[in-house]
C-alpha positions as CSV (number, residue, x, y, z in Angstrom):
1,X,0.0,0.0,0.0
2,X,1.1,3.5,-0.9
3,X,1.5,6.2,1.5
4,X,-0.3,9.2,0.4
5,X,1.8,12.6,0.7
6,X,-0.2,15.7,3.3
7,X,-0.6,18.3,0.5
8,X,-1.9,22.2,1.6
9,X,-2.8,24.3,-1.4
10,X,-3.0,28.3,-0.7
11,X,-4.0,30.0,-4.1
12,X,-1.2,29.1,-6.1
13,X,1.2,27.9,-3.6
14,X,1.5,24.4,-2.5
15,X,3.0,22.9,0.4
16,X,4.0,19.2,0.1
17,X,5.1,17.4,3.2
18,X,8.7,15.8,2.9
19,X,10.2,13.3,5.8
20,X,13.4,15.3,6.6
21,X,15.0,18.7,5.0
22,X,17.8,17.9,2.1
23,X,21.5,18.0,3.8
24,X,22.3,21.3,1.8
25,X,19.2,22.9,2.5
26,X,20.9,26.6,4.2
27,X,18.5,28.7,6.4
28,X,17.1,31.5,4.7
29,X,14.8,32.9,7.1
30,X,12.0,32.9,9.8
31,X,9.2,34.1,7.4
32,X,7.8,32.9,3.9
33,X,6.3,35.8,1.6
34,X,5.4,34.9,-1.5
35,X,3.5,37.5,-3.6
36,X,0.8,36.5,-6.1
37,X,-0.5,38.5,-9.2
38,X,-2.7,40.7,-7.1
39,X,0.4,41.7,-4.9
40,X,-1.1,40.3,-1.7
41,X,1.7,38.0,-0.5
42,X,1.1,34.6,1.2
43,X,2.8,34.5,4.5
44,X,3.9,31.7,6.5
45,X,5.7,32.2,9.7
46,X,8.0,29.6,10.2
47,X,12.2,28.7,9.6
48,X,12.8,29.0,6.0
49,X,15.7,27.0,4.3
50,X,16.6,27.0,0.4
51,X,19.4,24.9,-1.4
52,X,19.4,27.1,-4.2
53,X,17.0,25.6,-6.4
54,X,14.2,24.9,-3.8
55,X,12.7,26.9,-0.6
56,X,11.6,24.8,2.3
57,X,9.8,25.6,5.5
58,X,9.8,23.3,8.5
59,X,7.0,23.6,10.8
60,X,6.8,23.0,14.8
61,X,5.4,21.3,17.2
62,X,2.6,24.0,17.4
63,X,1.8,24.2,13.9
64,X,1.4,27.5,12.0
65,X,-1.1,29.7,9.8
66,X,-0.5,30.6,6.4
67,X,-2.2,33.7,5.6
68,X,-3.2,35.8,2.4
69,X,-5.9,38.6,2.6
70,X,-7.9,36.6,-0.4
71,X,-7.7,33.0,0.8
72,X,-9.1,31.8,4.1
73,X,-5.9,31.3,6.5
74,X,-4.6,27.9,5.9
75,X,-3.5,25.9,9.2
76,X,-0.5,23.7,8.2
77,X,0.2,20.9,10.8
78,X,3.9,19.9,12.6
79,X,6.8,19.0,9.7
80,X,9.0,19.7,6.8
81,X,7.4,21.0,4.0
82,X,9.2,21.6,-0.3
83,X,7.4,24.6,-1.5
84,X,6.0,24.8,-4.5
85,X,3.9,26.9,-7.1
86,X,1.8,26.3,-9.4
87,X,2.4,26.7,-13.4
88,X,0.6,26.4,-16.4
89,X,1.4,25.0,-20.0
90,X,0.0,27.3,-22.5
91,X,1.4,25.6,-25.8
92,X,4.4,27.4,-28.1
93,X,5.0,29.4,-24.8
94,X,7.4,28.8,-22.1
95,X,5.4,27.8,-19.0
96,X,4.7,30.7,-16.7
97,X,3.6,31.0,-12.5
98,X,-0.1,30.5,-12.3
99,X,-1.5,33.5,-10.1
100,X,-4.7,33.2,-7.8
């Protein structure tokens, strides 16, 4: 049997849950902004870490909200998370950031 991956989704801004942070993952932070089209930023308050081609965020014990003023606020449980966004394929055009 499979094990299923914990997946929050924000707008376009997913969170995908990851057993441990990669060994060259640096710190980067205490705070994840990430703007959107509308230039509302989506806001996580937690330790950020990036190896240069991927941000991270690793949650604690207590958990932590992830806010944006045109999404409800997200609660995101205990762990280490690989930070993603979303992109689209529009074809004979290089794929581009999806915005909410």
């Amino acid at each position: 049997m499979s094990k299923q991956k914990l997946i929050y989704r924000q707008g376009d801004i997913i969170l995908e849950k990851i057993d441990k942070l990669p060994k060259d993952a640096k710190p980067a932070g205490n705070s994840l902004s990430l703007t959107g089209e509308t230039g509302n930023a989506h806001v996580l308050e937690a330790p950020v870490f990036e190896t240069g081609i991927q941000t991270f965020v690793q949650i604690g014990a207590e958990g932590a909200m992830m806010k944006h003023a045109e999404h409800p606020t997200q609660p995101i449980e205990k762990g280490n998370y690989v930070v993603r966004r979303l992109r689209e394929y529009v074809e004979k055009e290089r794929p581009r950031a999806v915005f909410d």
